[in-house]
N, C-alpha and C positions, 0 to 999 in steps of 0.2 A: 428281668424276670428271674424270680428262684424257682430252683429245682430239688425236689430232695427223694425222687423216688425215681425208678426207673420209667416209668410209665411217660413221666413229665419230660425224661431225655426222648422219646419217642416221638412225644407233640411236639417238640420245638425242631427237631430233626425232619420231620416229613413235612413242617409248614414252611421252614426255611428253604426246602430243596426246592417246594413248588412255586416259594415264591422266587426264587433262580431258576426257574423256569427248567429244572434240571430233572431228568427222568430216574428210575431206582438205577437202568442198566448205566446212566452216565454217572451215577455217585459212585456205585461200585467199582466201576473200572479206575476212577479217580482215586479211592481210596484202597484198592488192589484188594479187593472181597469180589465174590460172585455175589450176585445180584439178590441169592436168598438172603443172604447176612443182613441185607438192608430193607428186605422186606419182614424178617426175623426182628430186628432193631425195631423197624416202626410198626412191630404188630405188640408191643409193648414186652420184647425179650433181649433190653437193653444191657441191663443187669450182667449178663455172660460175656458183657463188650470189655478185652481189655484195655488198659491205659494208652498201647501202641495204637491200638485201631479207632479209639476214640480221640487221640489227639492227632491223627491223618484225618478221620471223620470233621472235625471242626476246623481245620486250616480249609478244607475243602471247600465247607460252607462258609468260610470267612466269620467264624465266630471265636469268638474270647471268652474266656471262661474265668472267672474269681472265686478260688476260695474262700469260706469264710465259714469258723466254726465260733457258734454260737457262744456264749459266757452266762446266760438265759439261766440255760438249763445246769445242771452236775451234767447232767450226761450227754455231753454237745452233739448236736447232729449235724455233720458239714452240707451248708447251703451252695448251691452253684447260680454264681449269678453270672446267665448268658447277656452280651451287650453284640452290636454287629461289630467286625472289625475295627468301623470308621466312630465305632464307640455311643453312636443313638442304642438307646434301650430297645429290644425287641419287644 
């Protein structure tokens, strides 16, 4: 799956928890945020997330992340392609 706006980090963040059957207060405490940061995250206030909390945020969820800036455009816009740990496409 590619991602290029904050909103998309948001959907794949709250479909992955639930489908880990994982609550906001258990991600939070996992990834050492109060529990609003991750209801902030998935209310589409990704964007404000930095690099440290986002890469606790996806070890959490077992996910992996590829960069990848486009050669498309002059003015690339970096894609994230989320895959699950064990590497199947989300």
């Amino acid at each position: 799956m590619y991602i290029s706006i904050p909103r998309d980090w948001s959907n794949v963040v709250r479909d992955r928890r639930t489908d880990l059957k994982m609550t906001q207060e258990e991600l939070a405490a996992r990834v050492g945020k109060a529990r609003q940061w991750v209801v902030r995250f998935e209310s589409g206030h990704a964007g404000s997330a930095n690099i440290d909390s986002l890469t606790k945020l996806l070890a959490v969820l077992e996910l992996n992340v590829e960069v990848d800036a486009t050669d498309e455009d002059p003015d690339p816009m970096f894609m994230l392609d989320l895959d699950d740990a064990d590497g199947s496409e989300l």
